[in-house]
C-alpha positions in Angstrom: -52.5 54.8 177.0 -50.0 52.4 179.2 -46.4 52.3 178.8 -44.1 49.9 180.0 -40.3 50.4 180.4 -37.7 47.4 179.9 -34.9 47.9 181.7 -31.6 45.9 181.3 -28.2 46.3 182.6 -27.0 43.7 180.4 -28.4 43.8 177.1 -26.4 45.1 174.1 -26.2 49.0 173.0 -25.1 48.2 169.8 -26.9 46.3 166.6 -23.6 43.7 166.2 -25.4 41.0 167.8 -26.5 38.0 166.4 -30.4 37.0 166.3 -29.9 33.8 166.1 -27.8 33.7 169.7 -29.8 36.6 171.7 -29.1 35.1 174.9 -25.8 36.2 174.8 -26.4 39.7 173.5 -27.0 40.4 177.3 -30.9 38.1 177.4 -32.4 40.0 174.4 -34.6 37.2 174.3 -36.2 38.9 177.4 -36.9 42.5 176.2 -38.1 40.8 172.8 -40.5 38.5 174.4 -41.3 41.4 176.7 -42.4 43.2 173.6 -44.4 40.6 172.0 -46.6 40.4 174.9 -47.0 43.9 175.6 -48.7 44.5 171.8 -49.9 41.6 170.5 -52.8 39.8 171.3 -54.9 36.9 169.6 -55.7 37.9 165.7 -55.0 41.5 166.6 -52.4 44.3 167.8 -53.0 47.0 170.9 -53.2 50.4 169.5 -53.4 51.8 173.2 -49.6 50.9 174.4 -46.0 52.1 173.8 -42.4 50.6 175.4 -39.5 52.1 176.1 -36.5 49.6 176.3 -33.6 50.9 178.1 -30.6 48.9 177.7 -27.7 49.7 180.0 -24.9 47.1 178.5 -21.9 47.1 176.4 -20.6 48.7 174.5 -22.2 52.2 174.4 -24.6 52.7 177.2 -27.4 54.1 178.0 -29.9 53.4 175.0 -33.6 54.0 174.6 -35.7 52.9 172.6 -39.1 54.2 172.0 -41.6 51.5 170.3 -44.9 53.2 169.5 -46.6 51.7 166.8 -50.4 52.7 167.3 -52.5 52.7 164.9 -50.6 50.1 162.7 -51.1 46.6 162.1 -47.9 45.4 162.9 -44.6 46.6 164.6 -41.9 48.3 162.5 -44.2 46.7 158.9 -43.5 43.0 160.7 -45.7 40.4 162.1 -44.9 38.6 165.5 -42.1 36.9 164.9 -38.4 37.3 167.9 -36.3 36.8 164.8 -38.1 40.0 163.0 -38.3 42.1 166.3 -34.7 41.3 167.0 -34.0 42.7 163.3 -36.0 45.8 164.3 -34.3 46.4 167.2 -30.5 46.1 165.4 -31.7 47.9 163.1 -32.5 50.9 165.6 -29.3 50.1 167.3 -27.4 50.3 164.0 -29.3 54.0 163.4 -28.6 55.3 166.8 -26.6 58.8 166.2 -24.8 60.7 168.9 -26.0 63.3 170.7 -29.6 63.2 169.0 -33.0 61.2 169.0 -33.1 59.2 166.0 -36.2 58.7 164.2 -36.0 55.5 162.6 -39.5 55.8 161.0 -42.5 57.1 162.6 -43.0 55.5 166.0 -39.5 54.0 166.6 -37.1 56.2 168.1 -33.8 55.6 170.0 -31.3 58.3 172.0 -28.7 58.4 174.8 -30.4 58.4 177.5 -30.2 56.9 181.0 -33.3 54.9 183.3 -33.6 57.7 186.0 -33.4 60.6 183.3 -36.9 58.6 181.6 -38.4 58.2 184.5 -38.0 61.9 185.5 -39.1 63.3 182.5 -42.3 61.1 182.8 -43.2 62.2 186.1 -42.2 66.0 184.9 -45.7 65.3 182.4 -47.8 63.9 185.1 -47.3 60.1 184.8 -47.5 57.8 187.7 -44.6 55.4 187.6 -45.2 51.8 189.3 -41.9 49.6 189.6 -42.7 45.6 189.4 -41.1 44.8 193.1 -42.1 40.9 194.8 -42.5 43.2 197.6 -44.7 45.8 196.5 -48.4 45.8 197.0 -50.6 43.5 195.4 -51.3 44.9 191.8 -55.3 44.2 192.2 -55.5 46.0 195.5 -54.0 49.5 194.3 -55.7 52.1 193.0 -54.0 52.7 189.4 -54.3 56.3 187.6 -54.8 56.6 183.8 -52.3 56.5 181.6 -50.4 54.4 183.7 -46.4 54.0 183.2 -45.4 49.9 184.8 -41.2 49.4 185.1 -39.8 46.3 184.9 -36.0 44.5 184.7 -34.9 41.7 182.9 -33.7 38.6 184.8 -31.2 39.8 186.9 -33.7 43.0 187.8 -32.2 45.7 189.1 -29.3 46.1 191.6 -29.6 46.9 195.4 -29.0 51.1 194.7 -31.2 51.2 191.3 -33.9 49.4 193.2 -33.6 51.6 196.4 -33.9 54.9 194.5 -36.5 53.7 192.5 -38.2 53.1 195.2 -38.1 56.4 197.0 -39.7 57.7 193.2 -41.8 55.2 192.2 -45.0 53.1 193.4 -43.9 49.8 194.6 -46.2 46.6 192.7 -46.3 43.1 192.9 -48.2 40.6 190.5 -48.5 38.1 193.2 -46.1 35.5 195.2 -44.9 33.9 192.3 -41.8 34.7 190.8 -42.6 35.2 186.9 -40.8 35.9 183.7 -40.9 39.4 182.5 -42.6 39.2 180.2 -45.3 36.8 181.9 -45.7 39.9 184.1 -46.4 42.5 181.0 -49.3 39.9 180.2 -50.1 40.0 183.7 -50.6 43.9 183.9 -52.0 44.4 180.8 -54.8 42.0 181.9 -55.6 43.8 184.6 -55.8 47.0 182.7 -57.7 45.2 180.5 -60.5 44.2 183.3 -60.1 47.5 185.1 -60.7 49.4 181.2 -57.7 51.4 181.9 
């Protein structure tokens, strides 16, 4: 199993946005594209991944999301489409209840709950945590455990003290001395995974 985490300080922590304008519901269109790559691939789904998008913008921050569809044919009974994943994710937005992790149906959950808290937790169960960093060291010359947890940020990344601290926790990585979309670079890990069998 590999997990991603999306992390945005800008995307929307409530489901009031509009699909049809996601750019300006804090770059949704990122974590949704992010999300399309991570589980789909030609004529079929990966049953061997799950995301977490953690959204850090207005109006009630922090929210996480949980996507874990494995073993289904589509995500949330949808097929890859942004306009149906943006729905989905509203729709968890909309379901969100204080003080408790909401199960929106099986696989799809969402709570309070901050980056650092995650990424804690995580490493409390034994999972090695690699942050997507330009400066990091080159993805195909690490050695990468099983089970393997890849963090990446939207557009704007993360700031100067997020990326610091994350730093001091995490493994460092870099996909190479281009500067890609986000999720160019979930398409990027996953291939290597993918050629490593991890």
């Amino acid at each position: 199993m590999r997990e991603f985490i999306y992390f945005s300080n800008r995307a929307r922590t409530a489901g009031n946005f509009i699909t049809e304008n996601l750019m300006d519901a804090g770059r949704m269109d990122i974590a949704i594209h992010s999300v399309i790559h991570a589980f789909f691939i030609s004529h079929n789904m990966r049953d061997d991944v799950k995301v977490h998008l953690v959204f850090n913008g207005p109006p009630d921050p922090p929210k996480h999301i949980l996507l874990d569809p494995k073993g289904q044919k589509t995500i949330g009974k949808i097929q890859i489409s942004k306009k149906d994943i943006a729905n989905l994710i509203k729709k968890m937005l909309y379901k969100y209840r204080p003080g408790q992790n909401t199960i929106v149906e099986p696989g799809f959950e969402i709570e309070k709950k901050s980056l650092f808290k995650l990424i804690e937790e995580m490493q409390k169960d034994g999972k090695e945590i690699y942050v997507l960093d330009d400066k990091g060291e080159d993805i195909r010359k690490i050695k990468i455990n099983d089970n393997p947890v890849f963090l990446l940020g939207d557009n704007e990344g993360f700031n100067k003290k997020e990326l610091k601290k994350l730093k001091s926790i995490a493994i460092p990585v870099s996909v190479g001395n281009k500067t890609y979309f986000a999720s160019q670079v979930v398409i990027i890990v996953n291939n290597e995974l993918d050629r490593r069998g991890i």
